[in-house]
C-alpha positions as CSV (number, residue, x, y, z in Angstrom):
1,X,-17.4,5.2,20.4
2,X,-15.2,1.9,20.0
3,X,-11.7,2.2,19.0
4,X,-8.4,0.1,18.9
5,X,-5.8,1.5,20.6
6,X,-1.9,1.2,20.8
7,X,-1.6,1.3,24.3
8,X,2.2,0.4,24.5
9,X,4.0,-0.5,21.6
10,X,4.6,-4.4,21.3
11,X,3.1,-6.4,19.1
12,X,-0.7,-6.1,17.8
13,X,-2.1,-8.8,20.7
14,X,0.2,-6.8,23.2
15,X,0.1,-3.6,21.7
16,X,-3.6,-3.1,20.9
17,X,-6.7,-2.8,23.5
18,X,-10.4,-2.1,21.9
19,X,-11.5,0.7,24.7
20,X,-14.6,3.3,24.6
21,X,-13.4,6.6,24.1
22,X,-14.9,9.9,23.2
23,X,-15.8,10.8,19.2
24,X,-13.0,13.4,18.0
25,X,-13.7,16.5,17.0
26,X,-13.0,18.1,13.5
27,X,-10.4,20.7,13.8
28,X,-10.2,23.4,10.9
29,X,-9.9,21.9,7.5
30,X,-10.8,18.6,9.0
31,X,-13.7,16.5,8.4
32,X,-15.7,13.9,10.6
33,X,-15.6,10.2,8.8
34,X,-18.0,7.9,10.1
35,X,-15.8,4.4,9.5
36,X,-17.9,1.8,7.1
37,X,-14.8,-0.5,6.4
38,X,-11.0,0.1,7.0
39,X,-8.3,-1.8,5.0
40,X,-5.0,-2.7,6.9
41,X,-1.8,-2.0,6.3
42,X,1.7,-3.0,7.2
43,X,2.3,0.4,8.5
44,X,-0.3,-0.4,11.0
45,X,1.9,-3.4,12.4
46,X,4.9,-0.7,12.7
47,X,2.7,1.5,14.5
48,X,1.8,-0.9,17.2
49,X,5.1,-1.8,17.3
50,X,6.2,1.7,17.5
51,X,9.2,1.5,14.5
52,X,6.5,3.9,12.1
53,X,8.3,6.9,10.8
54,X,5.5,8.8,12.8
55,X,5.3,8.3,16.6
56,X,2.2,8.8,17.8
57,X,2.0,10.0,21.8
58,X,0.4,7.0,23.5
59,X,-2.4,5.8,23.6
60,X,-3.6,6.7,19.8
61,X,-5.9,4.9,17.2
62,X,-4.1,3.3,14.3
63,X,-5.6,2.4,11.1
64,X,-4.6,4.6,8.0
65,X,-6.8,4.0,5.3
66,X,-10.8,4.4,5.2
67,X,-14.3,4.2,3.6
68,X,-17.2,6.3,5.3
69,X,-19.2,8.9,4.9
70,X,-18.5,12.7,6.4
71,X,-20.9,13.5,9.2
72,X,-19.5,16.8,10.7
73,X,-16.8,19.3,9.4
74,X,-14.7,21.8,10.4
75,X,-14.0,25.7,9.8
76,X,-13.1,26.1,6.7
77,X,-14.8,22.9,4.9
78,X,-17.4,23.1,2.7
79,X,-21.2,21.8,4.4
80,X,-21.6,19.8,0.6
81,X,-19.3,17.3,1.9
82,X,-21.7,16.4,4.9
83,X,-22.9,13.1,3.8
84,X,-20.2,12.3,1.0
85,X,-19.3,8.6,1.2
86,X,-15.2,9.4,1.0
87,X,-12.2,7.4,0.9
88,X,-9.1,8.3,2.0
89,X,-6.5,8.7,4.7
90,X,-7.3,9.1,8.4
91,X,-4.9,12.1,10.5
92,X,-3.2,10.3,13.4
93,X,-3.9,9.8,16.6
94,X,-7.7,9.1,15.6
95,X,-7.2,6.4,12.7
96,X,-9.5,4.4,11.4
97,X,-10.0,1.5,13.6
98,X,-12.4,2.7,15.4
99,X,-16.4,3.8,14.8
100,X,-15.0,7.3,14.1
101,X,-12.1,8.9,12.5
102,X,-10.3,12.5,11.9
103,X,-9.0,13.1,8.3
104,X,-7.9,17.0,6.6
105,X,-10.7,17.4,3.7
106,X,-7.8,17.1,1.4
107,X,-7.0,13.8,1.7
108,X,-10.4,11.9,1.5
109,X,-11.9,11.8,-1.5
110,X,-15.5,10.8,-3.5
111,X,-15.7,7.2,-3.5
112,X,-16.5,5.1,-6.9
113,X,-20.3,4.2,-6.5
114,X,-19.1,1.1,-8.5
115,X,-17.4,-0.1,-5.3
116,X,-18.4,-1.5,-2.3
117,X,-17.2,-0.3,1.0
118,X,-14.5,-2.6,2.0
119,X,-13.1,-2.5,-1.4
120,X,-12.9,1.5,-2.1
121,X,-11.4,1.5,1.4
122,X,-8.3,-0.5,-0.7
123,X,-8.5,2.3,-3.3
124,X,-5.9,4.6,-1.6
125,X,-2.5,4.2,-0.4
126,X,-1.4,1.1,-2.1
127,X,-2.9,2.7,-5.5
128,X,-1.2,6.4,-4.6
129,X,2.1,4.4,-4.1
130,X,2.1,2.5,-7.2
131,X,1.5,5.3,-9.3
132,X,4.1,7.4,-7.9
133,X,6.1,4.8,-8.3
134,X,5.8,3.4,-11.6
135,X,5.0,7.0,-13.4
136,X,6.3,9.8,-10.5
137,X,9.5,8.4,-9.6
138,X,10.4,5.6,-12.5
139,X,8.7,7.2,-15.8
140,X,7.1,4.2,-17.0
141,X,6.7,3.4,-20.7
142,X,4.3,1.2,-22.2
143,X,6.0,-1.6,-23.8
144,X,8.7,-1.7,-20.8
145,X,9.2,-5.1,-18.4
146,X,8.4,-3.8,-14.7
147,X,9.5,-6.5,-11.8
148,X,7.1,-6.6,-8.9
149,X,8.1,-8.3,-5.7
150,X,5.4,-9.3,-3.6
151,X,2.5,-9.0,-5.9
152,X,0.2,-11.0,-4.3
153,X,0.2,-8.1,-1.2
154,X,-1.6,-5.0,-0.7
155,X,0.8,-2.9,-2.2
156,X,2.2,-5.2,-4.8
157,X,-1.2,-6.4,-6.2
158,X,-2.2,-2.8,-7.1
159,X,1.6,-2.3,-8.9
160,X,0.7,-4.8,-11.0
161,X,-2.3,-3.8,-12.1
162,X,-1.1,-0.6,-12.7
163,X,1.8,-1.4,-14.7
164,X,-0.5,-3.2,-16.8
165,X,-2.6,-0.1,-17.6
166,X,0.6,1.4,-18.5
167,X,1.0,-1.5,-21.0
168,X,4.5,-3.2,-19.3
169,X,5.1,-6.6,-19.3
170,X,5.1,-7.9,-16.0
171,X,6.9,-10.5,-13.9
172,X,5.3,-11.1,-10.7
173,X,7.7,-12.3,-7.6
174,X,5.6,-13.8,-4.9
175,X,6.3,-16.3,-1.9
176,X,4.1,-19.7,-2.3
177,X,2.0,-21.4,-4.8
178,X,-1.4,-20.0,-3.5
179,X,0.0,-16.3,-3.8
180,X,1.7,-17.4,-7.8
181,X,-2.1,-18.4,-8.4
182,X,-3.0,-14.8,-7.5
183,X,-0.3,-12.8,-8.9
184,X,-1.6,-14.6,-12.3
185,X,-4.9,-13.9,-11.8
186,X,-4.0,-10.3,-11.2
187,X,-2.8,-10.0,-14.9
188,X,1.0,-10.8,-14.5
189,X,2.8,-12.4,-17.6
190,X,5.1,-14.5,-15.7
191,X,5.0,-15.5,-12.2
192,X,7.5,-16.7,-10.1
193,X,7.6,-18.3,-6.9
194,X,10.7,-17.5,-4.9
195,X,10.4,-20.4,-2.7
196,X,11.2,-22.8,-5.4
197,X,14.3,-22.0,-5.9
198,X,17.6,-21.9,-4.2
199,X,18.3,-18.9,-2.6
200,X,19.6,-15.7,-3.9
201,X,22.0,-17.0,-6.8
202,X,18.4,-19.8,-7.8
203,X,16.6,-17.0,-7.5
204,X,18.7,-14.3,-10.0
205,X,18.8,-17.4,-13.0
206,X,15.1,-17.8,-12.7
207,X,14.5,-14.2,-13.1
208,X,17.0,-13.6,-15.8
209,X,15.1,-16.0,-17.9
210,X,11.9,-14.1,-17.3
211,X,12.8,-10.5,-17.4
212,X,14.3,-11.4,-20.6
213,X,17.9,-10.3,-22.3
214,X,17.6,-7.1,-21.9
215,X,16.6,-7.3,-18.1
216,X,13.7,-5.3,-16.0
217,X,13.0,-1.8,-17.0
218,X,11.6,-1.0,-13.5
219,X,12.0,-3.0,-10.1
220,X,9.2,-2.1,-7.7
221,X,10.5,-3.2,-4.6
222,X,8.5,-3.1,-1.0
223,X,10.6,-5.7,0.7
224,X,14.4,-4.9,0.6
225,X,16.6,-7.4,2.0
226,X,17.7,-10.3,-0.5
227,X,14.9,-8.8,-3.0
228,X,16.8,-5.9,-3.6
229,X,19.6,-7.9,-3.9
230,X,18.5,-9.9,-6.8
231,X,17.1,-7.3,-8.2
232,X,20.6,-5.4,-9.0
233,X,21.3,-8.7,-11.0
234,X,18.8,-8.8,-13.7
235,X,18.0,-4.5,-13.5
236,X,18.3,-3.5,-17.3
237,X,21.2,-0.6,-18.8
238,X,19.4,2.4,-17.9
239,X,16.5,0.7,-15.0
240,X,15.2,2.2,-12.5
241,X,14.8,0.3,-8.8
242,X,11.7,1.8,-7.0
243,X,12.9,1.4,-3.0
244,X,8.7,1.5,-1.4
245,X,9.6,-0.6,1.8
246,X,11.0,-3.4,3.9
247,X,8.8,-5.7,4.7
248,X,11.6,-8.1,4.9
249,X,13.1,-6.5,7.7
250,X,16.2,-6.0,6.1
251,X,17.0,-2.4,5.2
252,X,19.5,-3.3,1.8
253,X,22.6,-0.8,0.9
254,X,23.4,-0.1,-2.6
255,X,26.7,-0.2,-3.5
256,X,27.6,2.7,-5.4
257,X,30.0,1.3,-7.8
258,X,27.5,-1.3,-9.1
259,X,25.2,1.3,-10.2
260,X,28.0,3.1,-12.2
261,X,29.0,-0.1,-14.1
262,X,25.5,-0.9,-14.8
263,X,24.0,2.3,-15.3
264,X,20.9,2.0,-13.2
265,X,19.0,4.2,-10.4
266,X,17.7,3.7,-7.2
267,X,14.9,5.5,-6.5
268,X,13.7,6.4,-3.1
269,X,9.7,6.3,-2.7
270,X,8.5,8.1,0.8
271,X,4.9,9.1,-0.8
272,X,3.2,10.6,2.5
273,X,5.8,13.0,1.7
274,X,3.4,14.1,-1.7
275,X,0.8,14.9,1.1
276,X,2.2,17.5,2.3
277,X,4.7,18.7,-0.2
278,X,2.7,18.6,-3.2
279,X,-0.7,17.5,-2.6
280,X,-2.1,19.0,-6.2
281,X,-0.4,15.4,-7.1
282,X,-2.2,13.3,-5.2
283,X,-5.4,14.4,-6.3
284,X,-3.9,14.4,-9.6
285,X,-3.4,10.6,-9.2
286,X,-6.2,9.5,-7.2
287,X,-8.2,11.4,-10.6
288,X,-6.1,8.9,-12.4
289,X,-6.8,6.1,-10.4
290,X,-10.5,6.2,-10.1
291,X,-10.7,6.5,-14.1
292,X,-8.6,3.3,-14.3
293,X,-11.5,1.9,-11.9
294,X,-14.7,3.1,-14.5
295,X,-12.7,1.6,-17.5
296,X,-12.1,-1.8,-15.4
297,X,-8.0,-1.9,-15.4
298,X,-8.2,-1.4,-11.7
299,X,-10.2,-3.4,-8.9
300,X,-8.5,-3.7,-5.2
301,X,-7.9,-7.6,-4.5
302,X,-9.7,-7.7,-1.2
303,X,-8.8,-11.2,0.0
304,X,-10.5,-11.4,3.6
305,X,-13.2,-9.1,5.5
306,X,-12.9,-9.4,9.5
307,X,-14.9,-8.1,12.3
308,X,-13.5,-5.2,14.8
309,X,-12.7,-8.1,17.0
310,X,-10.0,-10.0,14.6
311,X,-7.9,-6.8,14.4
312,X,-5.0,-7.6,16.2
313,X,-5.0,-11.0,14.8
314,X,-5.5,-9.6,11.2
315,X,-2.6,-7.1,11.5
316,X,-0.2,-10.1,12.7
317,X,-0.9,-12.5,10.2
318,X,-0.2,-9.6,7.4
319,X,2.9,-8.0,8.9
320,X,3.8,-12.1,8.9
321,X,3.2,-12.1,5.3
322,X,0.5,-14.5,5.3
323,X,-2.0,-12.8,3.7
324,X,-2.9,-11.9,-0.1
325,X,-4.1,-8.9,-1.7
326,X,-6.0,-6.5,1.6
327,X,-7.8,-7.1,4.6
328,X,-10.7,-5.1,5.6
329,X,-12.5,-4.4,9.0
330,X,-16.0,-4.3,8.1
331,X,-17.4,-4.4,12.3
332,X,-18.2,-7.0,13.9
């Protein structure tokens, strides 16, 4: 079969080599995915670059989040799943970039029938981490304002719409006018493009007006860096920060005392973690996600579709941040 693999860690045109390799073979509890579309994630830049919390041994197969259908399973699995069309998370070192991938039967589940295949591959870990995030970790309430940054990405897009289920108000931080366009069409009540105003301190005013008096009820924050920072100046009495990531690069420390005069959390969000710790959640969630998907509050923002051969491109451009919503490998 074809695969992408990180062959030495670098960045994706370094790292990454498309080679012929064998198809893996389903260990117990593991099922056999036959790849119809994977979407990218940051992570997958990380991995190729070798700065993921998980190190694969070289070379490996990147690519953590699928659509397919099960064609062989291991001891232990159920034969009904042989032929399921599943989405889900892959098991490292055979990811999904490639014609075949490994997963454990617990973490691929039935696919909505409403979705294509590139868009239910979208349907996973930025929709697990937003709802751990907004109901798991910050205990939204309808009614409350919830500040996304980066909402016209793959993990802030799906935060939004979620915290519009939930019934917050939301205020949408993006990076550009073509993303603020996005962000609205999402469902965001106010959108504001950080690149209009003047740093930090231009930045804080702006979002002061549009969180309101009272401030944001919930900060979900995937980039760190001068993100966070503003967020501590316009988090409401009792808010909760959601820490998900640093895309910025920029790994952001709170200072202690500004939480105790303020009387806000920060809230660490490592939700692989749920995977192996308490994985009756996750299923719990992704339950709660696909009904969001039959009542129409949820639908993955799939922005572009590339061939196997515009991977390495396609991760660069997205760990740049110069991409909206998710791409998806569909093949060639």
């Amino acid at each position: 079969m074809r695969a992408w693999q990180v062959v030495r860690h670098g960045e994706p045109a370094d790292a990454l080599q498309r080679r012929e390799v064998p198809v893996p073979v389903p260990g117990a509890g593991q099922v056999l995915v036959q790849v119809s579309a994977c979407a990218l994630n940051f992570p997958d830049a990380l991995l190729a670059r070798g700065q993921y919390q998980v190190r694969p041994p070289l070379p490996f197969t990147p690519g953590i989040e699928l659509c397919g259908t099960v064609v062989a399973v291991g001891e232990g699995v159920p034969e009904a799943r042989l032929g399921e069309r599943v989405l889900g998370m892959p098991a490292l070192p055979d990811g999904a970039l490639a014609d075949y991938a490994i997963a454990s039967a617990a973490t691929v589940f039935a696919a909505p029938a409403s979705l294509d295949d590139a868009t239910a591959s979208a349907l996973y870990v930025g929709y697990q981490t937003g709802w751990f995030g907004l109901h798991r970790r910050a205990a939204l309430q309808s009614g409350e304002t919830v500040l996304v940054h980066a909402a016209a990405g793959g993990v802030g897009s799906a935060a939004v719409q979620l915290a519009k289920a939930a019934g917050a108000r939301v205020v949408a931080v993006v990076g550009g006018a073509e993303k603020a366009t996005v962000a609205a069409a999402l469902g965001a009540d106010v959108v504001v493009d950080r690149l209009a105003h003047d740093g930090v301190s231009g930045l804080v005013e702006v979002l002061k007006a549009a969180c309101g008096p009272g401030g944001a009820d919930v900060v979900y924050d995937p980039v760190g860096g001068d993100a966070f920072t503003a967020s501590t100046k316009v988090i409401a009495f009792e808010g909760r920060i959601v820490v998900v990531g640093f895309t910025s690069g920029t790994v952001p420390q709170a200072a202690t005392n500004h939480l105790l005069v303020k009387n806000y959390g920060v809230l660490g969000l490592h939700w692989g973690r749920y995977q192996d710790v308490a994985p009756e959640l996750v299923r719990h969630a992704q339950d709660e996600i696909t009904a969001l998907v039959a009542s129409g509050h949820v639908q993955p923002l799939v922005s572009r579709r590339v061939g196997g051969a515009d991977v390495p491109q396609a991760i660069a451009e997205l760990a740049a941040g110069r991409t909206t919503g998710r791409v998806v490998v569909v093949g060639d």
